[in-house]
C-alpha positions in Angstrom: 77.5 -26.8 -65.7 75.9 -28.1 -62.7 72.9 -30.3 -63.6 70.1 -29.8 -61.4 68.0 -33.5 -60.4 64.5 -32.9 -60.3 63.5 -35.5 -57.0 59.9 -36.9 -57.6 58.2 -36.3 -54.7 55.2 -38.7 -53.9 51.8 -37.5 -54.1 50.1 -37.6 -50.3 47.1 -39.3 -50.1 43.7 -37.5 -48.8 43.2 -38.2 -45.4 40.0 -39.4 -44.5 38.8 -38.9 -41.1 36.0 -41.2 -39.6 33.0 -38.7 -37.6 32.0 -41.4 -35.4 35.7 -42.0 -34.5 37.4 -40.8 -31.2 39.1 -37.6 -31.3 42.0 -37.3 -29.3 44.1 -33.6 -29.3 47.8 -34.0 -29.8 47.6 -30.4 -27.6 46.7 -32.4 -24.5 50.0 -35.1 -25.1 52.6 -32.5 -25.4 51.2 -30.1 -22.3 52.5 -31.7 -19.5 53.0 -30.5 -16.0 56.5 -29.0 -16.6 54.9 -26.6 -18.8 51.8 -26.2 -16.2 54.3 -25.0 -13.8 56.8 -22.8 -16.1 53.5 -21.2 -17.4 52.4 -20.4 -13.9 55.7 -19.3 -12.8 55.9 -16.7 -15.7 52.6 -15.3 -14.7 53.8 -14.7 -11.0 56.7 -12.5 -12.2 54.6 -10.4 -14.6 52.5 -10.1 -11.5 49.6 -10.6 -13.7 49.2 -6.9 -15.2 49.8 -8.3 -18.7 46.8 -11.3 -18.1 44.6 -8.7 -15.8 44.7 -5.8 -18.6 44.1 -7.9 -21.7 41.3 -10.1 -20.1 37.9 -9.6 -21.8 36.5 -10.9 -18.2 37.2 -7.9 -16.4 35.2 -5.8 -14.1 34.3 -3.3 -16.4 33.3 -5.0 -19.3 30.4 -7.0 -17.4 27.1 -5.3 -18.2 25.3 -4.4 -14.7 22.2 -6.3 -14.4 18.6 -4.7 -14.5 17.0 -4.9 -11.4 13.8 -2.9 -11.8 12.8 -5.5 -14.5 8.6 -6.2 -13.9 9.3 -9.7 -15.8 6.3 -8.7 -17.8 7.4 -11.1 -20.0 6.9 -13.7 -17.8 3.2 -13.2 -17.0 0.7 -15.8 -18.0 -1.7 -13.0 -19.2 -0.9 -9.4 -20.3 -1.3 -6.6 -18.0 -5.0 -4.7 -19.0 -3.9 -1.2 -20.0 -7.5 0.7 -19.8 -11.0 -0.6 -17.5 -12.5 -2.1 -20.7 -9.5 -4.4 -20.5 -10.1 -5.0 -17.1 -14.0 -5.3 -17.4 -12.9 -8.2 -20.0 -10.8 -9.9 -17.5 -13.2 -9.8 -14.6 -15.9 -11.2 -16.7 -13.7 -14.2 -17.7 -15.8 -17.7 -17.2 -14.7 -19.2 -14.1 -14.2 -22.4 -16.5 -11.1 -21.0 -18.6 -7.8 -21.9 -18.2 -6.4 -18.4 -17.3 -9.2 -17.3 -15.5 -7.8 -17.5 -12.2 -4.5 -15.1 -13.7 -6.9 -12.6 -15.2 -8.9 -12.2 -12.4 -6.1 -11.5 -10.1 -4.3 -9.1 -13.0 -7.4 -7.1 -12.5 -7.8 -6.6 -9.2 -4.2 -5.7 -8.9 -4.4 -2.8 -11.7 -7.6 -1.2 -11.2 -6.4 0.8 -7.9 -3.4 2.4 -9.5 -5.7 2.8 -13.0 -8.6 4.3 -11.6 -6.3 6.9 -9.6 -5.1 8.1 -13.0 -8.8 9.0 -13.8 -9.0 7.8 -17.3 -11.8 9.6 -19.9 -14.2 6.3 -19.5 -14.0 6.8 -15.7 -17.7 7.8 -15.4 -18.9 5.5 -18.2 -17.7 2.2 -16.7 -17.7 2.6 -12.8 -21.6 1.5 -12.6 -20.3 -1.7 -14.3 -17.3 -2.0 -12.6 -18.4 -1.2 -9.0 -21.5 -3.8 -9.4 -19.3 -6.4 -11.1 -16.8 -6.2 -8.0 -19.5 -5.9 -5.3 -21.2 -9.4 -6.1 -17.5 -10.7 -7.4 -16.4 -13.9 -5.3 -13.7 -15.8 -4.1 -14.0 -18.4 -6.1 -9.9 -19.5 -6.5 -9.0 -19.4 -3.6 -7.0 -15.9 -4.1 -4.1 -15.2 -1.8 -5.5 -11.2 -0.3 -8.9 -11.7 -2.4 -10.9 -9.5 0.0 -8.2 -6.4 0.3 -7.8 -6.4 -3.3 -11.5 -6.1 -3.9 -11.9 -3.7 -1.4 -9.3 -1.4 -2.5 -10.8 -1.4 -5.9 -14.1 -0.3 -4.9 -12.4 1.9 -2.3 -10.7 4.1 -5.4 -14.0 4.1 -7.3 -15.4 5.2 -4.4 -12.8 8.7 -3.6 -12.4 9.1 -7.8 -16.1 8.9 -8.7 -18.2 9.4 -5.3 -21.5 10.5 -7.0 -21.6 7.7 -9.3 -19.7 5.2 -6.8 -22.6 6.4 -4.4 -25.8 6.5 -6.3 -24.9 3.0 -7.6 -24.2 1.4 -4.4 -27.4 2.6 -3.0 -29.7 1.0 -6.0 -27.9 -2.0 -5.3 -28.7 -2.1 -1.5 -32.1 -2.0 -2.5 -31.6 -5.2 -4.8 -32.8 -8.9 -3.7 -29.2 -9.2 -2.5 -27.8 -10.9 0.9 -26.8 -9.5 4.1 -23.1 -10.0 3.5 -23.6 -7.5 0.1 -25.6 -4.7 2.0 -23.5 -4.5 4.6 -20.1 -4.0 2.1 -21.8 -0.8 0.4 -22.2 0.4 3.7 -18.5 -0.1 4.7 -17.1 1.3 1.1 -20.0 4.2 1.6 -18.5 5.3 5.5 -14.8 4.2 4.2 -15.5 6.9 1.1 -16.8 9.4 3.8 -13.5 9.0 5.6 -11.2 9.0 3.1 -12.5 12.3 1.1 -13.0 14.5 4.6 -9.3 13.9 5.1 -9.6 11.8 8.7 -7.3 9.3 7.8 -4.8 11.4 6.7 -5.2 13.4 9.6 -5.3 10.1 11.8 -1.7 8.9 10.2 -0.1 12.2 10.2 -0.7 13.1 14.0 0.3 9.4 14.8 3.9 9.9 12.9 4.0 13.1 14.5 3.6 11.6 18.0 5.8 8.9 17.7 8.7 11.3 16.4 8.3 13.4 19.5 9.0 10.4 21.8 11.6 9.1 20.2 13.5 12.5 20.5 12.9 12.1 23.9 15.5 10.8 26.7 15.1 7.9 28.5 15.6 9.1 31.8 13.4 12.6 30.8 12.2 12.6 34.9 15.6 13.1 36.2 16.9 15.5 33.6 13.7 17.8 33.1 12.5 17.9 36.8 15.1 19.0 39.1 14.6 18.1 43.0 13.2 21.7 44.2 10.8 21.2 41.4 9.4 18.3 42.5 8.8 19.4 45.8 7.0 22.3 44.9 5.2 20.6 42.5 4.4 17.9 44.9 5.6 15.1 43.0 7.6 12.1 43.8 11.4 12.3 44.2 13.4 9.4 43.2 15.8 8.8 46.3 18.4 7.3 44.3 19.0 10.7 42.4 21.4 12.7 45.1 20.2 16.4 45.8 22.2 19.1 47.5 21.3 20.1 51.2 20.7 23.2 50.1 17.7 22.2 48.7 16.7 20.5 51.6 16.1 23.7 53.9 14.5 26.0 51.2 12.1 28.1 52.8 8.3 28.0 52.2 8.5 31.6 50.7 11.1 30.3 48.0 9.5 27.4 47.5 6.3 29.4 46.5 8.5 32.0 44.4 10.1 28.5 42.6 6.6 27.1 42.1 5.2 30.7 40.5 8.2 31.5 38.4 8.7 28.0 36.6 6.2 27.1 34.0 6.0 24.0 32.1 4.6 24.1 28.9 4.4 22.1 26.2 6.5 22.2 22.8 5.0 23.9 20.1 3.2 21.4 17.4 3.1 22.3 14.0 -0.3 22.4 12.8 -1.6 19.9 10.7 -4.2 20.8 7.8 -5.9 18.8 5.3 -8.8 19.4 2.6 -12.2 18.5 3.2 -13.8 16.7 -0.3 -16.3 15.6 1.2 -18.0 18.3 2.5 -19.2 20.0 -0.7 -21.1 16.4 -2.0 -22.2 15.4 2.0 -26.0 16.7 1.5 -26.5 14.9 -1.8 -25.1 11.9 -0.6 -26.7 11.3 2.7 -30.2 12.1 1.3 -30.1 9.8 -1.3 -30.0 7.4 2.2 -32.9 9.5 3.4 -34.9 8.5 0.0 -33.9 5.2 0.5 -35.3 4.7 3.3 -38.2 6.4 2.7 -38.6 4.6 -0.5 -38.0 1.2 1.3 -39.9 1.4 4.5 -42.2 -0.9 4.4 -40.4 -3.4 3.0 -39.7 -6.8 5.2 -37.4 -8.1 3.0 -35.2 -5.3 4.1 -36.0 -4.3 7.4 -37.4 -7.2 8.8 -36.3 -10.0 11.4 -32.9 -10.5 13.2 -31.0 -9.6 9.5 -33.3 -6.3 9.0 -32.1 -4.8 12.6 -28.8 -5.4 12.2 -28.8 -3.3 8.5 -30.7 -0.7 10.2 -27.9 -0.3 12.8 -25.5 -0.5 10.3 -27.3 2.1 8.3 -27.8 4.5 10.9 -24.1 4.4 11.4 -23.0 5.0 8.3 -24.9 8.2 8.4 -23.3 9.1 11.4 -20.1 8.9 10.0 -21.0 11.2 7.1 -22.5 13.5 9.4 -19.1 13.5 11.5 -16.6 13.8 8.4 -18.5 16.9 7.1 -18.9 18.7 10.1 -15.4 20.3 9.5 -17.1 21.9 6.3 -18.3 25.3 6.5 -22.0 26.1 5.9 -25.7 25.6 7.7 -26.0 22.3 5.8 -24.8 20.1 8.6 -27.0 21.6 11.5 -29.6 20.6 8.7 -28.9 17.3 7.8 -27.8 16.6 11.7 -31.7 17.4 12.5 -33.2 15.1 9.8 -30.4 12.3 11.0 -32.0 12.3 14.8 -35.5 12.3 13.5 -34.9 9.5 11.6 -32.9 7.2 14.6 -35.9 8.9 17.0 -38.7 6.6 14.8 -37.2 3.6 15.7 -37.1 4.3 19.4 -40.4 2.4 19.5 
């Protein structure tokens, strides 16, 4: 019988490795260049279909990034949601250290807020629209003056009784030049905006402008032929060759040319808006009326250098009520255009 040895092995002892020691990776010793260049010459003859389809890094795997993102969460303040939130804002003491943040916030959400007529929209645009009238620049703000006017401006077409009859009481107020003079430009702008002028005013302009640019450049030589000219007496370019033919046309075909041809213009298609304003024109301009009735004899108002030029100012705004309501069907304008020239008649003086 074969006896088998039992061999002792010695016990290994635990290794102990030092944390603050150097590491060095055996991994780095035994990858030389030789097996740089064998590795890279293996992945040229796979052509790299093996590497490309296996690779997590591909093009389909990467998530596309969001570009409509409104980085709301990167805004100093939150964005106010209703106009109490934005009354809050615009009431913040000049003092605070976000101040300047929620003012701005406010401004910048009340146009698009106010367009979406929210149930408090009658309730808070007394507050609102005198808050913003007597609001200041007091930061500094980048487009301070078009923000505040374009949040009057949507009070003013979403709410125009309430914008109106507000605006008015403050006119009346011990308030500057600068502050009277605003009401009256948000008042004529409202005016504008309801009777559908501008609209009208932008869409004939587009119009225009796409009916020249369908147009040639050379549109005199193309359109007008030379027996055209002549018998419509107009200029013929002498670089522009004609036949000889044309040249000895006799008087009696030159008058059959001139009575057969017509020009006429290209049909337009006809551009129609909506009046708003013309159903609320009589209350609005005669709360001016009792204004002024109301305020007549006051010097504070109507007095010196700064009185004149509020009364021309006011006189204008009423003519620009009276102009965007004429389109309006009824006897009311003929009405209110009578009591407009009596009043700007008793200042003649």
């Amino acid at each position: 019988k074969r006896t088998k040895t039992k061999k002792h092995r010695a016990k290994k002892k635990p290794l102990t490795l030092d944390p603050d020691a150097e590491y060095v990776s055996d991994a780095e010793d035994s990858f030389d260049s030789g097996d740089v260049s064998s590795y890279g010459d293996s992945l040229e003859s796979d052509g790299g279909s093996s590497c490309s389809s296996n690779s997590s890094w591909g093009e389909d795997s990467l998530e596309p990034y969001v570009m409509d993102d409104d980085e709301e969460d990167l805004r100093r303040v939150r964005r106010p949601r209703s106009l109490r939130e934005c009354f809050a804002y615009l009431i913040e003491n000049e003092n605070e250290t976000l101040a300047y943040d929620k003012h701005e916030s406010a401004l910048m959400e009340l146009p698009a807020m106010v367009s979406c007529r929210p149930l408090d929209l009658v309730d808070m645009t007394p507050t609102l629209v005198r808050i913003l009238l007597h609001m200041e620049d007091k930061f500094n703000m980048e487009n301070f003056v078009q923000m505040k006017m374009n949040s009057l401006m949507a009070f003013a077409v979403h709410a125009p009784i309430e914008t109106c009859l507000h605006l008015v009481n403050e006119i009346g107020e011990n308030v500057s030049l600068g502050t009277r003079l605003e009401a009256l430009t948000v008042l004529g702008g409202m005016a504008q905006e309801l009777s559908g002028l501008s609209e009208l005013r932008n869409r004939q302009e587009l119009q225009s402008k796409q009916r020249e640019s369908q147009l040639p450049n050379n549109v005199d030589e193309i359109a007008m032929s030379s027996k055209l000219q002549r018998s419509l007496n107009l200029y013929i370019n002498p670089n522009v060759s004609s036949r000889s033919n044309d040249l000895e046309e006799s008087p009696q075909s030159t008058s059959n040319v001139s009575k057969t041809r017509r020009w006429r213009r290209p049909r337009r298609t006809a551009i129609t808006v909506t009046n708003r304003f013309g159903p609320i024109a009589a209350q609005m301009m005669y709360s001016l009326f009792a204004f002024i009735s109301r305020t007549k004899s006051e010097e504070s108002i109507w007095g010196g250098p700064l009185g004149e030029k509020f009364l021309s100012e006011f006189l204008r705004t009423l003519s620009i009520m009276l102009d965007c309501s004429r389109t309006y069907p009824g006897n009311s304008v003929h009405v209110m255009a009578q009591d407009l020239f009596e009043l700007a008649w008793s200042f003649h003086d």
